[in-house]
N, C-alpha and C positions, 0 to 999 in steps of 0.2 A: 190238440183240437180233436172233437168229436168226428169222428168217421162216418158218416150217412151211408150205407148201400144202397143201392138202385134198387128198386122192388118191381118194375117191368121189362118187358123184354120184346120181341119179335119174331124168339124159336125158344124151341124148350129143347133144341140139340145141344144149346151152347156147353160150353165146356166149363164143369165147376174149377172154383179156386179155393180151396181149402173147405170145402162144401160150404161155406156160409155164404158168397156174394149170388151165385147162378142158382140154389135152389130158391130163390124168391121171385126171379124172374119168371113173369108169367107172358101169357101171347098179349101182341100188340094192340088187339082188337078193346083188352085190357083199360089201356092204356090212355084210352079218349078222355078226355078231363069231365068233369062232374061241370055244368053248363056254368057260369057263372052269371048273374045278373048283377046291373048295375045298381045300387041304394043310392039315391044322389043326396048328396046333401044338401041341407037351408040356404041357400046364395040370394040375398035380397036383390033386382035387379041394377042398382045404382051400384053394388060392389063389385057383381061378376067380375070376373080376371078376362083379361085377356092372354089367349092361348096358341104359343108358337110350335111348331116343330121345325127343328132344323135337321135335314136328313141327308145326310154325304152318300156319297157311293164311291163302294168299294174301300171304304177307311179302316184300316187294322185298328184293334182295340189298343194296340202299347204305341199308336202314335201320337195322343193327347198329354202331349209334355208340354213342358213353358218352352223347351227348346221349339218346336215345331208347331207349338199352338199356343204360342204367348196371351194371345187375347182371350181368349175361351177358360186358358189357364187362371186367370186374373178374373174373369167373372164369378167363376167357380168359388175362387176364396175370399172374393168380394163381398159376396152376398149369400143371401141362407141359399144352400142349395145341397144337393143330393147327388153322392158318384156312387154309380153298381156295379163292380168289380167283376161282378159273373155275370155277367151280359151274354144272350148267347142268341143266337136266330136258329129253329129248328131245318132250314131248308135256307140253305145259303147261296142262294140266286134272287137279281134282284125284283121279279115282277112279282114270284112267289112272298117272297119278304118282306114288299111294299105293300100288297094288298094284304097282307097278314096286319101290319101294321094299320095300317087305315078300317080293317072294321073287326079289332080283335081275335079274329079265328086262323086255324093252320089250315094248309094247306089242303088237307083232306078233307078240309070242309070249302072252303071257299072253290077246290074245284082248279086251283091256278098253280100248277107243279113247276110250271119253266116260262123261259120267255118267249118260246114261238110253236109253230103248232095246235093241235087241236086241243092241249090241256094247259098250252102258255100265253103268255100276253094281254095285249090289250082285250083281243076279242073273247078270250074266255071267260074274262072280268065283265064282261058287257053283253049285257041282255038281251033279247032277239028286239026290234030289225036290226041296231046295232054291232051287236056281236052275238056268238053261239055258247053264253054261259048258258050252263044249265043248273047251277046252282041257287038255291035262293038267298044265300049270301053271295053278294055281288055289288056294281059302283052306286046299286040302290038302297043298300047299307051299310055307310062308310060315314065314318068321322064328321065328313064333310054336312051330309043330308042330315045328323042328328044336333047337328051345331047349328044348322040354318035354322032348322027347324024351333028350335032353343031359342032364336030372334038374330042370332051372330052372325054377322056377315063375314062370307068366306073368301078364300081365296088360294089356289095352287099357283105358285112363282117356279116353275124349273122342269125336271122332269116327270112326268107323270110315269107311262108302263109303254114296256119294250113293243112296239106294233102301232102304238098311236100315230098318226101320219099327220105330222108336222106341215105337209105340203096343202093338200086338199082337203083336211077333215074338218067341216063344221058340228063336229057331234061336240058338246062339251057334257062332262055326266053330271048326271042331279048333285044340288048342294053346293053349288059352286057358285059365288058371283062373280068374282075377276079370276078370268083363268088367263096365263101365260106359260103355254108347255109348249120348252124346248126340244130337239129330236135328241135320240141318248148319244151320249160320247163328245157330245158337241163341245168344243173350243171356240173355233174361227169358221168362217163360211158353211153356216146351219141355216135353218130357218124355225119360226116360232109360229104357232095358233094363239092369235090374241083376240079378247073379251072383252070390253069394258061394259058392266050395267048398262042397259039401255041404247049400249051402240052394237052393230050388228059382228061378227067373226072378222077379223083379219087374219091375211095368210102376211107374216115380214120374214126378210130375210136382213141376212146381218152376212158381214165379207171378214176380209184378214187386217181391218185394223186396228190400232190399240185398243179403240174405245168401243170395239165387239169382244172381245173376250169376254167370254160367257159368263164368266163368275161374277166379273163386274159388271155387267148388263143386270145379270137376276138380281146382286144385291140392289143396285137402282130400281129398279122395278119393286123390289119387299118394300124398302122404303117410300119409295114416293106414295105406295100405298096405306101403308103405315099412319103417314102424315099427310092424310086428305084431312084431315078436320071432321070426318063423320062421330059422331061423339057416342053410337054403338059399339058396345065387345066384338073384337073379330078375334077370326080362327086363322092364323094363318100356318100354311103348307109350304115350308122353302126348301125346294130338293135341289142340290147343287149339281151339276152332273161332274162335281171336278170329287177326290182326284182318279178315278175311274182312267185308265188307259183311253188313249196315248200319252195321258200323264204329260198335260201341255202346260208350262209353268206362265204366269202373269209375267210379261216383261221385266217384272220388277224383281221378280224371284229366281229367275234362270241362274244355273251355278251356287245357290245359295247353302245348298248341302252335298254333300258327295260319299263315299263310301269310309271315309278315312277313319280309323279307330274302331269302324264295323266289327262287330265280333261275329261272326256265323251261330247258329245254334247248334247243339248236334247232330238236329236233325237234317241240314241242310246237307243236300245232295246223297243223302243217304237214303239206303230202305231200310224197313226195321224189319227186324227180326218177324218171321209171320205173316210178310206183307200179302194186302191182295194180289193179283195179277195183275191188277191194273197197273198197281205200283211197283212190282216187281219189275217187269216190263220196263217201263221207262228207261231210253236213253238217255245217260248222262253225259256231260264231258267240261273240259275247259269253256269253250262256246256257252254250254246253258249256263256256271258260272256267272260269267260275264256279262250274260244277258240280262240276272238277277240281277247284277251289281249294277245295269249298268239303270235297270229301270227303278228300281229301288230310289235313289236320290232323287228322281221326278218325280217318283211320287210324293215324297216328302217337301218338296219346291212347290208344286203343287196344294199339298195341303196347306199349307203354311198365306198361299192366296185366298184359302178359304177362310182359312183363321180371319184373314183381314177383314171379309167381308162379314163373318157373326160380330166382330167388333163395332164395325159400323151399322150392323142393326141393330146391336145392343143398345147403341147411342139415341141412335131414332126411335126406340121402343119408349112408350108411355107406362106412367108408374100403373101398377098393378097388373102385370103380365109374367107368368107363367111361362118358363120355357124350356123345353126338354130337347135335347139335344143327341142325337145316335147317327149311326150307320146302315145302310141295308145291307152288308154283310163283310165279313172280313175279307182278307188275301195271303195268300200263300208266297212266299216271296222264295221259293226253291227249297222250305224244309219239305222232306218226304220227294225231295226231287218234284215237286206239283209247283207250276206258276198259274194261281191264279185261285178260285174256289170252286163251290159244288161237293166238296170233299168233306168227309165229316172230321176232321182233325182238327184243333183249336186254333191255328191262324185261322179258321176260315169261316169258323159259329164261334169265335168271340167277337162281341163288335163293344165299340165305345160308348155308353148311354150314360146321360146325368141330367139332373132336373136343378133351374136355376130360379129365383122370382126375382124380380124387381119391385122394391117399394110393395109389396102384396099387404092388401088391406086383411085377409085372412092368410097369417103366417103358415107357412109349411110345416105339415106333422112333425117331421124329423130333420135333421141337418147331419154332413156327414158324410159317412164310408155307410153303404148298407151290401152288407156279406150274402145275400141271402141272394141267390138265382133267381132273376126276370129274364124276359123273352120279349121280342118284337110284338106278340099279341097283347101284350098288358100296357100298353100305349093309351088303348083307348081308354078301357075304363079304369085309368089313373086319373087321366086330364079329364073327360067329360066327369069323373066324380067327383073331381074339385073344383070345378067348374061350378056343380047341380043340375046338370045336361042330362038326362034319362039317355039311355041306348034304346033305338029302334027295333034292339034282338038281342035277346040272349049270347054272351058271350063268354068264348074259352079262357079270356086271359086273366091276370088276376089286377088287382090295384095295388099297384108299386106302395103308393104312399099310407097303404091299409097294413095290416099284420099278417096279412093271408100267406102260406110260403108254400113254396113246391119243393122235394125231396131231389124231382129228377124230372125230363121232360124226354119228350119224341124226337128223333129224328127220321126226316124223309126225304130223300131225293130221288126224281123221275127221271130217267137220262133224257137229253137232247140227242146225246150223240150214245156210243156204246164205251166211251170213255169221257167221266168214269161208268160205273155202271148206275143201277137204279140199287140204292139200299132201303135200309130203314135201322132205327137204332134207339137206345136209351143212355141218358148222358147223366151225370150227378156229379156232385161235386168231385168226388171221389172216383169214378169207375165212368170208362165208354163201354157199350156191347153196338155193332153192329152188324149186320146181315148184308152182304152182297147177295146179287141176283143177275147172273149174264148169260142171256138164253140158256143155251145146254151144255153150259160150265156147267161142275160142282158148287155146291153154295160156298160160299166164303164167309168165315165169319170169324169178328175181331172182339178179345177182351183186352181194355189197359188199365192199367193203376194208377191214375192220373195224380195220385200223392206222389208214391214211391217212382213216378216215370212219366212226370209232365210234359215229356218231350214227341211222348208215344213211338217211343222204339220198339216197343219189345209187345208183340203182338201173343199174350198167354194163352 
């Protein structure tokens, strides 16, 4: 296979590797994508598609098996559809991630690094009186607003962004017509912000019985939406908040998988060679082990409730729908000794994405394995361009389902806390580079050969 170098960078100290990968590497500033505009295409309006996103939190890329995700598994080879092996999120946190997704652009543009804070959340996504973005991409250029706009009635089922308040908030953002956002993490005893057209906000709460588990509540709610009989194209928005910790399995699932035949990577519990400080650092022992192992299976019990639920909104979906299915970001399950993400390592910026149709009156370009690197920003103008939905704004990402390809992409993360720190970085198929940055530490900076040491041990 042909080898691609990364051709940007974030310093021009980095260290070469055989002088050919790090002399191409140029500054970051470099590195901002050439704008991309949407071309829509002819959709007469009697065939428009209807357009799902299903978006899990926290789901590792290698957990969409027939073992753990039978249902998804089986639409997938069922129907024309599209899986993207190198799926990656440039900023693998989920409010950063989610507003990347919903109106195309990174982080450095929309303005939303983390999820709390004066550069995280709801509020930074959200416009003065609302909230203190300052960005002109924000919740007034999102998916949502260019879909309604298009005549599509919309709608968010599940989590929206970290800071929303579930309890008191009657804000709901432009573009929406049925909103139903749960508070994040939620399982059992949450509460929701409900919308119906024409009727005013409700604040409900939901307790610890069967029939409140969260997963099964949202899927109820997609559907019954689904199947009002309104005989307009909708958009729909379905964030699960499962299997995201505490990794609460549906009663039905508890016990379902366990550790047994688990093989560790090599990376697990290990530091590579090179590591930053942060990583260095970390304590390990039998205990964190254990901790992996023990939450590891929960989450997979877990997803496996999730699975059940896209199965049943498979069901309930109407022919001609569109459905693209991802993660807002991977997890770390104790390789590099890290539980969890924010980390530039490949548990944690690969995520699972694949695009399905039902019955589509205009077939899908391609079917298949597509090898070529997307990102959480190409959400949009994949789906509004097959749609023939225009973007309200020029955007970074590219269209999945077009020829366009990227060599290599940004990575950025803005600390919450001082671990990890704040980096920045360039990924390609082939090669990571990134930069640490911890007050008045020494920089730190990583190369790997993500051919020759897909593990990222060995820090060059």
């Amino acid at each position: 296979m042909k080898r691609h170098d990364s051709s940007h960078s974030c310093s021009s100290r980095a260290r070469h590797r055989g002088g050919t990968v790090m002399r191409r590497l140029v500054p970051l500033v470099l590195l901002l994508p050439v704008l991309f505009t949407i071309r829509p295409v002819t959709v007469a309006a009697a065939t428009r598609p209807n357009v799902v996103i299903i978006m899990t939190d926290d789901q590792r890329w290698d957990t969409v098996t027939s073992q753990y995700m039978p249902q998804l598994s089986l639409i997938l080879a069922n129907n024309p559809s599209v899986t993207y092996p190198n799926a990656f999120v440039p900023n693998t946190l989920c409010c950063p991630s989610r507003t990347s997704t919903l109106t195309g652009d990174y982080s450095h543009t929309t303005g939303v690094f983390g999820n709390v804070g004066r550069w995280g959340g709801f509020l930074s996504f959200t416009p003065s009186p609302n909230g203190n973005s300052i960005s002109t991409v924000n919740d007034r250029t999102t998916m949502a607003v260019d879909m309604h706009a298009a005549g599509y009635r919309t709608a968010l089922i599940g989590k929206y962004l970290n800071g929303y308040n579930t309890t008191t908030s009657t804000y709901v953002p432009p573009g929406w017509n049925r909103w139903f956002s749960v508070g994040t993490g939620a399982y059992y005893n949450y509460r929701a912000t409900s919308r119906v057209p024409g009727s005013p906000i409700r604040h409900l709460s939901f307790g610890s019985a069967p029939n409140d588990y969260a997963t099964s509540v949202l899927a109820s709610k997609a559907i019954g939406w689904v199947q009002n009989g309104n005989p307009a194209p909708f958009f729909l928005y379905y964030a699960t908040t499962a299997p995201h910790g505490p990794n609460i399995p549906d009663p039905r699932d508890v016990g379902r998988f366990s550790t047994a035949g688990y093989v560790h990577p090599p990376s697990f519990g290990k530091v590579e060679d090179g590591a930053p400080n942060y990583i260095a650092q970390l304590p390990w022992s039998a205990s964190s082990a254990a901790f992996n192992d023990h939450s590891h299976p929960h989450q997979l019990d877990t997803t496996f409730g999730v699975d059940r639920s896209i199965g049943q909104l498979w069901s309930a979906l109407p022919d001609n729908t569109i459905v693209l299915f991802m993660s807002d970001n991977g997890l770390s399950w104790g390789e590099h000794r890290w539980s969890g993400k924010m980390v530039p390592y490949n548990e944690a910026i690969r995520i699972p994405l694949a695009i399905a149709g039902k019955n589509l009156v205009n077939p899908l370009p391609t079917n298949g394995t597509d090898p070529r690197i997307v990102l959480n920003v190409d959400v949009l103008p994949t789906l509004e361009g097959y749609a023939g939905v225009t973007s309200g704004h020029a955007v970074e990402g590219l269209d999945m389902l077009g020829t366009s390809a990227r060599s290599d992409f940004v990575l950025e993360h803005w600390f919450e806390t001082l671990v990890p720190p704040t980096y920045c970085g360039v990924r390609s198929l082939d090669w990571m580079y990134v930069r640490y940055n911890r007050y008045e530490e020494p920089v730190k900076e990583g190369l790997y050969d993500e051919v020759a040491d897909p593990f990222e041990m060995n820090n060059l």
